[in-house]
N, C-alpha and C positions, 0 to 999 in steps of 0.2 A: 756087462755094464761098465765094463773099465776097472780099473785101479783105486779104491779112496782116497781121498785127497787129503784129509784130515790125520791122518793117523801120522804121518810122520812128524808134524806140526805137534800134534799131542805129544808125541813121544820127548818134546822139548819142554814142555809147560811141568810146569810144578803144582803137580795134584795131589803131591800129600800134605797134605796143609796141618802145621802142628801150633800156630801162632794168629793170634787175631790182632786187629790193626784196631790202636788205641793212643791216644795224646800223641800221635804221630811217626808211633814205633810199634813193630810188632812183638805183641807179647804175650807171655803163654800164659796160657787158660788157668783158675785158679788151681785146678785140680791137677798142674803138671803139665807139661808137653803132651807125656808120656798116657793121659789119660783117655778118659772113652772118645771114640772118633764114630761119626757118621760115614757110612761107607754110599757115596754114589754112584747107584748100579747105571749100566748102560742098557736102555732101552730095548736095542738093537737084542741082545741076549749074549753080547762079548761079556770081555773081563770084566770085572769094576771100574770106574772111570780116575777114581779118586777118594781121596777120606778127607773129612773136618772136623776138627773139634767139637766139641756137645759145650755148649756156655751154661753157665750155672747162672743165678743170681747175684753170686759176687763177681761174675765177669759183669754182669749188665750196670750193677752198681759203677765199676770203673768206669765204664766208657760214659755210661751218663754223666760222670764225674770232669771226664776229661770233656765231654761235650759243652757241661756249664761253667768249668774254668775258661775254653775257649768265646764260648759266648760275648763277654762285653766286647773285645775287643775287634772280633768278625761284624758284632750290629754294629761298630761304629764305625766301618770300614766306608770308604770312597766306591758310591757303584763303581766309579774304573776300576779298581780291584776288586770288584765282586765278576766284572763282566771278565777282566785279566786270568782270573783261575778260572769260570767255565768255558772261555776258548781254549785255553791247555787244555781242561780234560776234554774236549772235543777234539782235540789235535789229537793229542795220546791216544783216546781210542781210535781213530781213523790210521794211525803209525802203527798201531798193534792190530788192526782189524781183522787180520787172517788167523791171530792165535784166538779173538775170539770168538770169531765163527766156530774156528776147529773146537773149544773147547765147549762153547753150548751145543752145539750140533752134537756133542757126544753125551753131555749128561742130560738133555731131552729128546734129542732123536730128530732136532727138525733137520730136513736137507738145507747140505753145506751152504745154498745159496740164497734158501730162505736166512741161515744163520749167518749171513755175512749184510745184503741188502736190508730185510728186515730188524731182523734182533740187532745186528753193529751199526750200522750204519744212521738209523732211525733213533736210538742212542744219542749218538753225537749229536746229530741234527737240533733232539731237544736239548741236550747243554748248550749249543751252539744260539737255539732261537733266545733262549733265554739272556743269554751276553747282549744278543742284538737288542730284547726289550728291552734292557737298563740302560740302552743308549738314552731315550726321554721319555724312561718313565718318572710319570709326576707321584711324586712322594706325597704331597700339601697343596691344598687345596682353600682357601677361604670363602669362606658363607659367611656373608654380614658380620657380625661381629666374631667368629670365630674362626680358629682356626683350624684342620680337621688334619690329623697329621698320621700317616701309613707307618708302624712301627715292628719288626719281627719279633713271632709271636713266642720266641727263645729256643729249647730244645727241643728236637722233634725225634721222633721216633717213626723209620719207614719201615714196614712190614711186607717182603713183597711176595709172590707166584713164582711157580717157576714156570708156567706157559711162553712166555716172552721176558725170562728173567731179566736181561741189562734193559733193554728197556725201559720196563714198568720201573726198575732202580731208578733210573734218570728221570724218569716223570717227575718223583719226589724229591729224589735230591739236588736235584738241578735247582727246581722250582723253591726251595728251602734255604738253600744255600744263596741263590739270588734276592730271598727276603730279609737273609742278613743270618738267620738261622744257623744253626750247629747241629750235627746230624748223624742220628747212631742208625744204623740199619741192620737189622736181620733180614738174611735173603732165605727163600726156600731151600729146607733141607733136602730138596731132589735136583736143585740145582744153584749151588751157592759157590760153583768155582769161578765163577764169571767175576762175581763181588770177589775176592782175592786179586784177579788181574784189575779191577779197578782200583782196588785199594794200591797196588801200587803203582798207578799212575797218582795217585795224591800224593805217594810217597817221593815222587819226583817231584812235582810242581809245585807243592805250599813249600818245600824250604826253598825254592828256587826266587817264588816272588814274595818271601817274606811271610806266608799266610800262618796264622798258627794250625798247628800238626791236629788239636782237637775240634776242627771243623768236622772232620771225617769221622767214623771209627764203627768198623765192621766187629759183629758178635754173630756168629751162628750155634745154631743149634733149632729143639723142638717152639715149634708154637706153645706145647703146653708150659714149657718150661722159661726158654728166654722170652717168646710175643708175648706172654703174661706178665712176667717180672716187667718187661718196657711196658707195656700199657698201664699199669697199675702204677708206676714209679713216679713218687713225690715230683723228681727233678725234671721230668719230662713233660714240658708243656703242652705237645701235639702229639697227636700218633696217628699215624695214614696208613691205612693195608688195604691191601688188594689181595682178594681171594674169593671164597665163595660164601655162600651169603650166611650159611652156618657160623665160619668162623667169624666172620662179620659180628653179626650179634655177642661172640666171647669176648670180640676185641673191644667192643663198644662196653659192653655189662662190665669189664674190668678198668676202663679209666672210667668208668660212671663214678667210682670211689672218689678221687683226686678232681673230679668235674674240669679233665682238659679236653681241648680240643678235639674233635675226631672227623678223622675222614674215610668216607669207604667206598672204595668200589670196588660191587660186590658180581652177583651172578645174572645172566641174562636167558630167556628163552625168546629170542625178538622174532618180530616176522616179516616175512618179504609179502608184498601185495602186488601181485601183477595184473595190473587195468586194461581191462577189455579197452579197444581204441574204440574213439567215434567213428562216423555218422551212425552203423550200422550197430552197434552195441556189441557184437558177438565176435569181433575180431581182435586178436592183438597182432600186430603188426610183424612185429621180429620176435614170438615166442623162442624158434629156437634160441636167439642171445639172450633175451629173458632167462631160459631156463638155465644156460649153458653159464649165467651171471651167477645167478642164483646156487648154483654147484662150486661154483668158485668158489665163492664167499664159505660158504658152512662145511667145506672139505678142504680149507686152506689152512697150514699147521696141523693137521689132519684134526678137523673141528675143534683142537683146543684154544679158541680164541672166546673171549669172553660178551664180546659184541655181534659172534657168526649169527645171519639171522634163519635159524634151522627149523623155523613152519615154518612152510611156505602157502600164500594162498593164490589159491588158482578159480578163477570162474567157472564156472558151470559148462561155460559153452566151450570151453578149449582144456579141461581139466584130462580126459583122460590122452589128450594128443599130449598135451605137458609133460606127463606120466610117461609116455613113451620115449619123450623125447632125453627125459632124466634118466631113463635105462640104458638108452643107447650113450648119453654121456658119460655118466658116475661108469660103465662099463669100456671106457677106454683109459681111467684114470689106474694108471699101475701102484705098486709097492716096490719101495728101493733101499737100498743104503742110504743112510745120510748122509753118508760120508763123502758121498757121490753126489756130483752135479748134476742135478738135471729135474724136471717136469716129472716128479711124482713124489707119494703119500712116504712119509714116514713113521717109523710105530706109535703107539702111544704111549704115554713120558711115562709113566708112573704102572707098578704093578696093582693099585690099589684102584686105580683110573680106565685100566684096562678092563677089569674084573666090573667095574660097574658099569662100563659102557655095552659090553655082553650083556650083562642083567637085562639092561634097559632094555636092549633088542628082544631078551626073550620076555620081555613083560609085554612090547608089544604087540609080537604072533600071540600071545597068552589071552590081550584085550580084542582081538579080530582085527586089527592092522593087517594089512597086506601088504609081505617084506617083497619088493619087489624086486632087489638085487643088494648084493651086502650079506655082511654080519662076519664072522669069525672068518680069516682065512686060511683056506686050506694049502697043507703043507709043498704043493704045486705054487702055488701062489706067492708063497713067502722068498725073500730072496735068500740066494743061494747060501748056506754055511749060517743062517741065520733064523733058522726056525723057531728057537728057542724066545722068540724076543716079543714084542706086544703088539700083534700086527693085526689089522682088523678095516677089512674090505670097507670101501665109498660105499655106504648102506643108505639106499632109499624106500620110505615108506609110505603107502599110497592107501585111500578109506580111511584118514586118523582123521578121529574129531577132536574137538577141544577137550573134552572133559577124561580124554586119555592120559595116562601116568608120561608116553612118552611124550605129548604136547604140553603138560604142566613141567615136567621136570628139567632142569640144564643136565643134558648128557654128557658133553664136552668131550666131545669124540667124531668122527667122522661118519653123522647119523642125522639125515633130511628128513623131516616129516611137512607130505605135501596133504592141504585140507581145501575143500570144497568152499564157496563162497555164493550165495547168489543176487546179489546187488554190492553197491559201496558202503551202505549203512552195517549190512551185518560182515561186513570184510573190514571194517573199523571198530565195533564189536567183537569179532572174534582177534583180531592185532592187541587190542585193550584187554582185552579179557585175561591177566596171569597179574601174578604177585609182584613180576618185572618190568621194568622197564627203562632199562640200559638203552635198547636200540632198535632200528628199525630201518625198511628200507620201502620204494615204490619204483614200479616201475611202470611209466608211458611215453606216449611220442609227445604227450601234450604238456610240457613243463609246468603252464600257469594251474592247469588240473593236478599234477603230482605236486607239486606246492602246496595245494588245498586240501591234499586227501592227509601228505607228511603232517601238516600240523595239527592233525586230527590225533595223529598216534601221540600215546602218554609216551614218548621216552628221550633221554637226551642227549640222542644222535642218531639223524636220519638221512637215508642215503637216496638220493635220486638219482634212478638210472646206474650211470657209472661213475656217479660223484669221487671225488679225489680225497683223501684224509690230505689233514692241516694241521700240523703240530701246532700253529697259533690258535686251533677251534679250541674251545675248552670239552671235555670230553666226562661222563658222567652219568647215573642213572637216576628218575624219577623210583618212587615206592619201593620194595626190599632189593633192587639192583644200588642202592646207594644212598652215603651221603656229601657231597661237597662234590666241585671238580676239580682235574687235572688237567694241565697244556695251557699256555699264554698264560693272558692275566689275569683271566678266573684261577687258574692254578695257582699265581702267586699269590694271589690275595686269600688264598686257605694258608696261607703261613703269617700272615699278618695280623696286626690288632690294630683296631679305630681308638685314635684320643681327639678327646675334643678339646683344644685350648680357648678360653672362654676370654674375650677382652673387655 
């Protein structure tokens, strides 16, 4: 497979991380330098990738400290200096893009090229749209006698995944930071070196354009430990996390105390619906790209994306050719290094993620699903010198109905469950039928009819065909996939407060 491309890159970055970034400088954790570190393993089944600090509740104290001292003077900032420091950080990460490829692609396992175009690249993008909307966005507004004036809503608290860790970071703090906002973040303890190399692109640009240093300020450690002390913290006005809908619920029940703000985007189990074409009812036109779509999506990041739509529903009349058509595909999709460029699956991030996405599979042979190709891979299969690590075959499964553990539950794994359907009314019924509803996608030749059918699905965001993401869409889920959204100006208006000035 060649050489990996990342590791020499790595070998340059600084992964032991003994200092967290606070009022502008990096400083060590209350417990010492020298204290407990977070060790993050590499997927792959290599060495350790890196260690970080564990934050206590007196680290989180400081940094909300230094967040609310920075505070007045970031909300009274000039959008051209709010838009001035998120094209830096857009700059900065696009000058640095190859150490953070190399450095996510190590501590979650995605390939180097997913971890450069996606996770970096998609980053900047959203710093960057965000600069662009504060070119005219309207702050105030007047209705009759008053005035209605957009003000930020002070210090926030981002909580984020490690699935697309810079990413999902810059959702929030781009979006935070452009509402005037000051901004503590804890990143996931399975992949929180990414946030290090961010933090010091802050550390370059705010003394450059004058910003004060506690805009920013990185704290890692446990959800139970730091994500609770921030949700629950007097000083923190907002708190936004992204993860699964469990901790969702902890992160919510713990600022319920302090009644701030909260945003969530949580878990999804979405579905694809592929529409029989007209005149004749019983055809779809291009099933194999249907299907071949449809594989994409739910085995892309090897299924750890949070919007993959993994039922899939198929008609009656082309469901078992579908079926075949997903065997012969999910069975040309390989396993690689991540390290390495190129067109295939890498392991799954997490030891804990691994273990349950197994389970799931064997609950489904367990409930009479029919594993059609998939599941654990065997030691032929894995790539070379790399056995040891969390690898686990494009799994398709064929005869699931709804009222299965693997069509209720997010597997978030590289794991398809395709179900029968027999009209539009119960293929809208069985799409509606879960606890979520993050996302969803359709597929026909008939645009004005997939238009009809998408706004039938509870969730929010729905793909037609081979629709494009839009970092200006706002992005988000209906029922236990969430609360609030992210991207453009629904995103920034989750950082903002309404006043009304009365004349």
């Amino acid at each position: 497979m060649g050489q990996p491309v990342t590791h020499h890159i790595r070998s340059r970055l600084d992964t032991e991380r003994r200092h967290f970034w606070i009022g502008g400088a990096w400083q060590p954790p209350a417990c010492g330098p020298g204290g407990p570190h977070t060790v993050v393993a590499d997927p792959t089944g290599r060495e350790a990738v890196g260690r970080v600090p564990q934050g206590t509740p007196e680290d989180v104290s400081a940094a909300v400290a230094a967040a609310r001292a920075a505070f007045p003077a970031w909300a009274a900032a000039e959008a051209g200096t709010r838009r001035e420091l998120l094209a830096a950080v857009a700059r900065g990460i696009l000058d640095r893009e190859a150490e953070f490829a190399a450095v996510i692609s190590a501590e979650m396992g995605a390939p180097v090229d997913n971890a450069l175009h996606v996770q970096t690249r998609l980053a900047a993008e959203v710093f960057q749209s965000y600069a662009d909307l504060l070119a005219d966005h309207a702050w105030e507004q007047r209705i009759g006698t008053s005035q209605i004036v957009q003000e930020p809503v002070g210090v926030v608290a981002a909580i984020t995944p490690w699935n697309y860790p810079l990413y999902l970071i810059a959702a929030k703090v781009a979006a935070a930071l452009a509402a005037g906002c000051t901004v503590v973040l804890k990143p996931s303890c399975d992949a929180p070196l990414n946030a290090f190399l961010l933090a010091g692109i802050f550390a370059e640009v705010c003394p450059a354009l004058g910003v004060p240093g506690g805009v920013f300020n990185l704290v890692t450690g446990s959800g139970a430990v730091v994500g609770a002390a921030l949700s629950s913290h007097s000083d923190v006005d907002a708190v936004s996390f992204t993860g699964s809908t469990g901790a969702g619920r902890s992160v919510a029940a713990s600022a319920a105390g302090t009644v701030k703000r909260v945003g969530l985007e949580l878990g999804g189990k979405s579905a694809r619906v592929i529409l029989v074409d007209e005149p004749d009812g019983t055809t779809v036109q291009d099933l194999e790209g249907a299907v071949r779509m449809a594989l994409s999506d739910a085995f892309y990041n090897s299924g750890q994306t949070c919007t993959a739509c993994s039922r899939v529903l198929v008609p009656d009349a082309v469901y078992d050719r579908a079926v075949a058509l997903a065997a012969e595909e999910a069975g040309r999709w390989e396993l690689g290094d991540p390290a390495v460029a190129g067109d295939h699956l890498g392991p799954v991030a997490t030891p804990r993620q691994y273990a349950g996405v197994l389970a799931h599979i064997e609950q489904g042979v367990a409930e009479g699903a029919r594993l059609v190709i998939g599941g654990k891979a065997p030691p032929d299969r894995t790539p070379t010198g790399l056995g040891a690590g969390h690898w686990i075959l494009p799994t398709v499964f064929a005869d699931v109905t709804n009222d299965m553990v693997i069509a209720r539950e997010e597997i978030f794994g590289p794991v398809v469950c395709f179900l029968r359907y027999r009209d539009e009314q119960e293929a809208v019924r069985i799409a509606n039928d879960s606890i979520y509803g993050l996302a969803g996608a359709v597929w026909c030749t008939d645009r004005l009819r997939a238009e009809r059918f998408a706004r039938q699905i509870r969730a929010g965001l729905v793909t037609v065909n081979s629709g494009q993401f839009n970092v200006l869409a706002p992005t988000g889920g209906y029922k236990q996939s969430g609360i609030g959204r992210e991207l453009g100006t629904a995103g920034l208006h989750e950082f903002t407060e309404t006043k009304t000035i009365q004349w």
